[in-house]
Z-matrix of the N, CA and C atoms (Angstrom, degrees):
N
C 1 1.449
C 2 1.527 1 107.71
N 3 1.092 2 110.92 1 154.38
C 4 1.847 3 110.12 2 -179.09
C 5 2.177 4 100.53 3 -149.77
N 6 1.247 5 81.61 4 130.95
C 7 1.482 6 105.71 5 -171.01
C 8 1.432 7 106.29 6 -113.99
N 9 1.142 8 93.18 7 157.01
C 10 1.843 9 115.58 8 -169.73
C 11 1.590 10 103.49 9 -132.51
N 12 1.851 11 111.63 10 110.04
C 13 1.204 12 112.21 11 164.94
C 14 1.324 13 111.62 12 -147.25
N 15 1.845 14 110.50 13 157.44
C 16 1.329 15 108.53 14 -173.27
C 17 1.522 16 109.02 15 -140.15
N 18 0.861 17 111.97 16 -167.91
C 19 1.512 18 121.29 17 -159.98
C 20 1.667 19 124.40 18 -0.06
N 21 1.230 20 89.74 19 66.47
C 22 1.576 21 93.64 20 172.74
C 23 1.232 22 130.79 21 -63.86
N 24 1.516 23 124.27 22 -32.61
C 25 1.417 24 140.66 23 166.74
C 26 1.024 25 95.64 24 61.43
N 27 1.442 26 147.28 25 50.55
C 28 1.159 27 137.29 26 126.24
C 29 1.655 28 126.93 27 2.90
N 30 1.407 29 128.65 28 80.75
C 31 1.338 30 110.07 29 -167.98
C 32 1.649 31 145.06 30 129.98
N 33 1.609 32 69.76 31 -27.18
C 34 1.855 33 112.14 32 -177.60
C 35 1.418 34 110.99 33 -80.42
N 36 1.358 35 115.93 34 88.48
C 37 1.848 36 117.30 35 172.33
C 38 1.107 37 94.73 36 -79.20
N 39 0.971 38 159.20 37 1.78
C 40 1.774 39 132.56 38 155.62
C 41 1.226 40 125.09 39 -84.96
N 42 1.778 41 108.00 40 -24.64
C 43 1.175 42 93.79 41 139.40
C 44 1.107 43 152.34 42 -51.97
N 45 1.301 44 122.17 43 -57.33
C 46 1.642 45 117.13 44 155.30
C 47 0.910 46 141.59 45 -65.50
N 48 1.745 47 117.96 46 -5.66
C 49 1.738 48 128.73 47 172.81
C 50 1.640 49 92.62 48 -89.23
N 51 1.082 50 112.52 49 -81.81
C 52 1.484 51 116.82 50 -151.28
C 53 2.001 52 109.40 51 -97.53
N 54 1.192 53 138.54 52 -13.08
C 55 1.424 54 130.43 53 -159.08
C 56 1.588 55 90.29 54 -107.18
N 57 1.295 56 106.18 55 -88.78
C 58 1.181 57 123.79 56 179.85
C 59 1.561 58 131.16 57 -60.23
N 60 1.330 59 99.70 58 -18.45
C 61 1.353 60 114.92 59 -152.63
C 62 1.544 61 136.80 60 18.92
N 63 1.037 62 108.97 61 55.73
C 64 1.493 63 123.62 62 -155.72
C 65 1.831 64 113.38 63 -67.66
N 66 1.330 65 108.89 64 18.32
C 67 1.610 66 119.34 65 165.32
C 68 1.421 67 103.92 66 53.24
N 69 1.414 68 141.27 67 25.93
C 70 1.332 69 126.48 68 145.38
C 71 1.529 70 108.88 69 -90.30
N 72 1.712 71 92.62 70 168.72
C 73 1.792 72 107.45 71 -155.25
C 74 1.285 73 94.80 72 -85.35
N 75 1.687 74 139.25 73 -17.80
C 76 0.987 75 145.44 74 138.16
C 77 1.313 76 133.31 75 -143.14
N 78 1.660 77 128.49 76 -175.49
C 79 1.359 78 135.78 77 162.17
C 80 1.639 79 105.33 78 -30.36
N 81 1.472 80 122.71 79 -87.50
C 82 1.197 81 126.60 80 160.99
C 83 1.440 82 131.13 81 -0.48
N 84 1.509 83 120.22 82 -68.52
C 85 1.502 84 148.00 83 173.29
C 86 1.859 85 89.93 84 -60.83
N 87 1.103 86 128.28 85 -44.95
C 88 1.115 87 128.29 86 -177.48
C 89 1.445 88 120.25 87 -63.54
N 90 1.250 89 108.35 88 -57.64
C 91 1.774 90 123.68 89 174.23
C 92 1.547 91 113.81 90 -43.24
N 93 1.876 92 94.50 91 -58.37
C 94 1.654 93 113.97 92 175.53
C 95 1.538 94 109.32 93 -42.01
N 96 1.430 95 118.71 94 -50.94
C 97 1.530 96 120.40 95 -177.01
C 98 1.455 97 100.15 96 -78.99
N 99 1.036 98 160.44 97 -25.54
C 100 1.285 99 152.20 98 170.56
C 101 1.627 100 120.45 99 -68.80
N 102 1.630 101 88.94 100 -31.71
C 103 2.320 102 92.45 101 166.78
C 104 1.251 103 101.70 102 -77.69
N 105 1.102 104 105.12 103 -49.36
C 106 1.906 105 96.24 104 -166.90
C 107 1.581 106 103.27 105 -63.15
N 108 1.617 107 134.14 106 -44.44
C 109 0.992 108 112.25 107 178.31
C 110 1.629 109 125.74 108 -62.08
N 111 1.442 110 128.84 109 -29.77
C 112 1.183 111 161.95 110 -139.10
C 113 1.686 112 88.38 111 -100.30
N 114 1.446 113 124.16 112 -61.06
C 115 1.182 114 114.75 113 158.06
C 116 1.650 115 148.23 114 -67.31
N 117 1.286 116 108.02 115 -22.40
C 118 1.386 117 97.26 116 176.30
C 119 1.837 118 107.66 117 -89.58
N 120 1.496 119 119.12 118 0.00
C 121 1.335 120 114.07 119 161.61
C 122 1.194 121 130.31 120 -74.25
N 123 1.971 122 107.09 121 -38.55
C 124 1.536 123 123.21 122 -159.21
C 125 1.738 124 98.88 123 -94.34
N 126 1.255 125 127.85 124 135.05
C 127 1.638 126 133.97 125 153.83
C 128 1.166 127 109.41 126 -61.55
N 129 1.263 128 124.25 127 154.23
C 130 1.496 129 113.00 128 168.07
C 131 1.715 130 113.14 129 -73.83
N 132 1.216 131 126.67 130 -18.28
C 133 1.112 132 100.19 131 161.58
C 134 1.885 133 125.63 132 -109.74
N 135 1.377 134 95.51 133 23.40
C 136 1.780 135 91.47 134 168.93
C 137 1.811 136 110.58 135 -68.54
N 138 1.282 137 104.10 136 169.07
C 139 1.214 138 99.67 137 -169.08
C 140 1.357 139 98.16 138 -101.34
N 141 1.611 140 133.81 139 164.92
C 142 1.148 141 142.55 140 174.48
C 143 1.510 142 124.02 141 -146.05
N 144 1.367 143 108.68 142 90.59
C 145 1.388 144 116.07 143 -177.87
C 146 1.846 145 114.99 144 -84.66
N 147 1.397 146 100.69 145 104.10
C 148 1.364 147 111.59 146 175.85
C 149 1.349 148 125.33 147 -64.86
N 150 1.173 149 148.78 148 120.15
C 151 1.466 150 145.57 149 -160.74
C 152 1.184 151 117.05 150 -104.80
N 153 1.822 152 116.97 151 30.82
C 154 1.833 153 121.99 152 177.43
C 155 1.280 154 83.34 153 98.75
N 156 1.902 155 91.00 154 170.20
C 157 1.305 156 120.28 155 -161.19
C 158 1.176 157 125.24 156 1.36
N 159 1.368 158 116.36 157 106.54
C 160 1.289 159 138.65 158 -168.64
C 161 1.084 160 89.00 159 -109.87
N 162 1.275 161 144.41 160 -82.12
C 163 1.642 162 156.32 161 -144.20
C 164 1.236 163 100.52 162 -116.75
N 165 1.481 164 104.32 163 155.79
C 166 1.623 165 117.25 164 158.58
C 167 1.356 166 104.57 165 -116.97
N 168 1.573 167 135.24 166 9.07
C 169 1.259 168 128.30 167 -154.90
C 170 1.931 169 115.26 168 -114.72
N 171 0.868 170 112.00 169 -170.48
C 172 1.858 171 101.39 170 -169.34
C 173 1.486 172 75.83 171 -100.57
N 174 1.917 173 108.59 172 168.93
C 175 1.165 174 133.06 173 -151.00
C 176 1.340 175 114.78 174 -61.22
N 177 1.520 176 111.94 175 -49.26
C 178 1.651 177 99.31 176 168.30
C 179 1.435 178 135.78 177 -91.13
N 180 1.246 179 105.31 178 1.81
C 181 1.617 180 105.86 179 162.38
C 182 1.725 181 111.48 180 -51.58
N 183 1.718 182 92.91 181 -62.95
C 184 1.615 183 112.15 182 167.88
C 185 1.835 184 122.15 183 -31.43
N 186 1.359 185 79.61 184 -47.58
C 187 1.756 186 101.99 185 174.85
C 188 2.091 187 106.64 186 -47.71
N 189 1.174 188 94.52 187 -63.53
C 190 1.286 189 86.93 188 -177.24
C 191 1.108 190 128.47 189 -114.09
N 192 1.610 191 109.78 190 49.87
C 193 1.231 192 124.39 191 153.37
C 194 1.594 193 98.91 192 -99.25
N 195 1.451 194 125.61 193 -37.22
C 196 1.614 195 134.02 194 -163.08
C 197 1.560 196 95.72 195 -69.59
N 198 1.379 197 144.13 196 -34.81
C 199 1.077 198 161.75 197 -102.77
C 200 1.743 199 89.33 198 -131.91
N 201 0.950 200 112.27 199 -17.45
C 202 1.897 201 130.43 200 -166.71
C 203 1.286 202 121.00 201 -102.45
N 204 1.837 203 102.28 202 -41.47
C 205 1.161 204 111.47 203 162.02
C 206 1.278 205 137.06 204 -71.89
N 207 1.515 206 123.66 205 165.69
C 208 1.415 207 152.81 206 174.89
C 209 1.149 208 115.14 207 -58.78
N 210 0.873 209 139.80 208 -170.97
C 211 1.924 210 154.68 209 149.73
C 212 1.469 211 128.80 210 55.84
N 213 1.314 212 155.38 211 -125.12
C 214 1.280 213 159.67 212 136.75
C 215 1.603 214 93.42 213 -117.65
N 216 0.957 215 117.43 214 126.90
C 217 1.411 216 132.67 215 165.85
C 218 1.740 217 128.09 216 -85.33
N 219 0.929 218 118.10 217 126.54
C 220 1.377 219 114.67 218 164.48
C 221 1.298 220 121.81 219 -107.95
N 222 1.219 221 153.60 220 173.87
C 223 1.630 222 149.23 221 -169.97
C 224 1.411 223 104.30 222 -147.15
N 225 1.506 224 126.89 223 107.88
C 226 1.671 225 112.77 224 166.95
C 227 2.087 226 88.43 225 -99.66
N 228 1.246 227 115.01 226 122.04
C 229 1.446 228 129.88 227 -164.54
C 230 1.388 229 94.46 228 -77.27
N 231 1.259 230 104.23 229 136.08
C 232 1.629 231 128.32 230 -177.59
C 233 1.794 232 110.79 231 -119.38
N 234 1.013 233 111.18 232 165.57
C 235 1.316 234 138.82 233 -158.36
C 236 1.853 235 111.49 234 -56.63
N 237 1.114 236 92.59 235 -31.53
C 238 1.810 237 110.99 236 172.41
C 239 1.475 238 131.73 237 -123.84
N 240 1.742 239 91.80 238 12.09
C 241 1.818 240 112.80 239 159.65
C 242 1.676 241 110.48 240 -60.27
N 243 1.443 242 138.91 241 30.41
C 244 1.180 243 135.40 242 154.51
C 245 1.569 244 127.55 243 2.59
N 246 1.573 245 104.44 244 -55.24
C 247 1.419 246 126.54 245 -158.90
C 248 1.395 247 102.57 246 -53.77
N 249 1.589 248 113.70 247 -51.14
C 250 1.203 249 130.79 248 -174.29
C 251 1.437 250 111.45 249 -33.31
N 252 1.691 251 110.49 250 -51.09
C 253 1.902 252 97.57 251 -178.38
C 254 1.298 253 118.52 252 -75.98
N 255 1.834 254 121.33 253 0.26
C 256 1.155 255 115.68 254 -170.92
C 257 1.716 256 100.59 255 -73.12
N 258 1.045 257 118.71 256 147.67
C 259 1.522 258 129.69 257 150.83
C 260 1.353 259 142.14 258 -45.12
N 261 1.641 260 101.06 259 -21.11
C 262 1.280 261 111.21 260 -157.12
C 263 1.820 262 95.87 261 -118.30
N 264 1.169 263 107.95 262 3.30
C 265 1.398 264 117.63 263 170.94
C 266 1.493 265 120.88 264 -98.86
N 267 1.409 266 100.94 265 128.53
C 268 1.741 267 114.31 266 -157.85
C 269 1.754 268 107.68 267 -91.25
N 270 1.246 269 95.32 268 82.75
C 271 2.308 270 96.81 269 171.74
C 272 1.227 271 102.30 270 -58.61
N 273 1.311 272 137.75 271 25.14
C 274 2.054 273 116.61 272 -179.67
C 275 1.911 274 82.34 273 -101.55
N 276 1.278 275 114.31 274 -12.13
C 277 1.639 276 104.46 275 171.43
C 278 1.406 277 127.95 276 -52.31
N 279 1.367 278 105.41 277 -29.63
C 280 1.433 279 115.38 278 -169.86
C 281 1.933 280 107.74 279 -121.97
N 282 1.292 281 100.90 280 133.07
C 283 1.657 282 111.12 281 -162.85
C 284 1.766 283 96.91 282 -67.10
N 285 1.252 284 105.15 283 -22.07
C 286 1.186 285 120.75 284 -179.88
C 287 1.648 286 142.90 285 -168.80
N 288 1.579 287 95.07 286 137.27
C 289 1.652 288 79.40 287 -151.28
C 290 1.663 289 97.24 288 -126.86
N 291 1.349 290 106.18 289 109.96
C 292 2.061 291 119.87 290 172.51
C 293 1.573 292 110.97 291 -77.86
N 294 1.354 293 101.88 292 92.37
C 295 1.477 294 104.11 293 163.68
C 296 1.511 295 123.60 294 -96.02
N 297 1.552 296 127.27 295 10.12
C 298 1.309 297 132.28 296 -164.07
C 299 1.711 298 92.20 297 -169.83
N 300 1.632 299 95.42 298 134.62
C 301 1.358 300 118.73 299 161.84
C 302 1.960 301 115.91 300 -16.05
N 303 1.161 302 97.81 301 -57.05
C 304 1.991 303 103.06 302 173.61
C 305 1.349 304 128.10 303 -44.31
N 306 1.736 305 83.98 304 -39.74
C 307 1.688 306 84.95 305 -171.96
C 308 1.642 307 105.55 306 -102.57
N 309 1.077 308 117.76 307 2.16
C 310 1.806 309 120.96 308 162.07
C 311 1.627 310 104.87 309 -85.23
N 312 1.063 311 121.55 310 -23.44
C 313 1.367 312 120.91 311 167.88
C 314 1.472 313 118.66 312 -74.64
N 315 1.158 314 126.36 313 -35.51
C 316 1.236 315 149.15 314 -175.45
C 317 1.632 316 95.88 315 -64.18
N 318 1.332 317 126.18 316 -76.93
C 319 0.943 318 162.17 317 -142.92
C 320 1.887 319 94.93 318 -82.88
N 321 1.620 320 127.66 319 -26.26
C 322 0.939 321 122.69 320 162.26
C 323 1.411 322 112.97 321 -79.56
N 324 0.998 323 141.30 322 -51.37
C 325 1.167 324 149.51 323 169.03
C 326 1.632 325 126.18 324 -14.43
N 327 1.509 326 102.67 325 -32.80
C 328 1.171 327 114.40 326 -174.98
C 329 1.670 328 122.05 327 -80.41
């Protein structure tokens, strides 16, 4: 099976304080409900194409939230994918990773 999701914001307390207000007691409480939901849908081997902003957090926070999940992942990088220039964030997580117009083209094709 292969799934399509986007802006998860992994991380994002303003999302749940002030935008969205998504009624968890925090960021944390928030993430927690997003693995457990995120897992009892995904197989470990369905595929999961992420559509940007995944995280708001530096590279290994990100790290071990990815590390939690289900499926083979792919990443087309969005506007508040930050993590990506950190160093300390591990890309062998994702089978594939679209940082430029080419490789979202590429990647449709299939």
């Amino acid at each position: 099976m292969r799934y399509y999701i986007a802006d998860c914001h992994f991380f994002h307390r303003s999302l749940n304080e002030k935008m969205d207000q998504r009624g968890f007691a925090d960021a944390e409480e928030m993430n927690e409900y997003m693995i457990q939901k995120w897992n009892h849908k995904v197989r470990p081997r369905d595929e999961v194409v992420i559509l940007g902003d995944f995280s708001m957090e530096k590279g290994e926070k990100t790290n071990e939230i990815l590390r939690r999940l289900h499926g083979r992942l792919y990443l087309i990088e969005g506007n508040h994918d930050y993590y990506l220039k950190d160093s300390d964030f591990e890309r062998e997580r994702f089978v594939e990773l679209m940082q430029d117009e080419e490789d979202r083209n590429e990647f449709a094709d299939t």
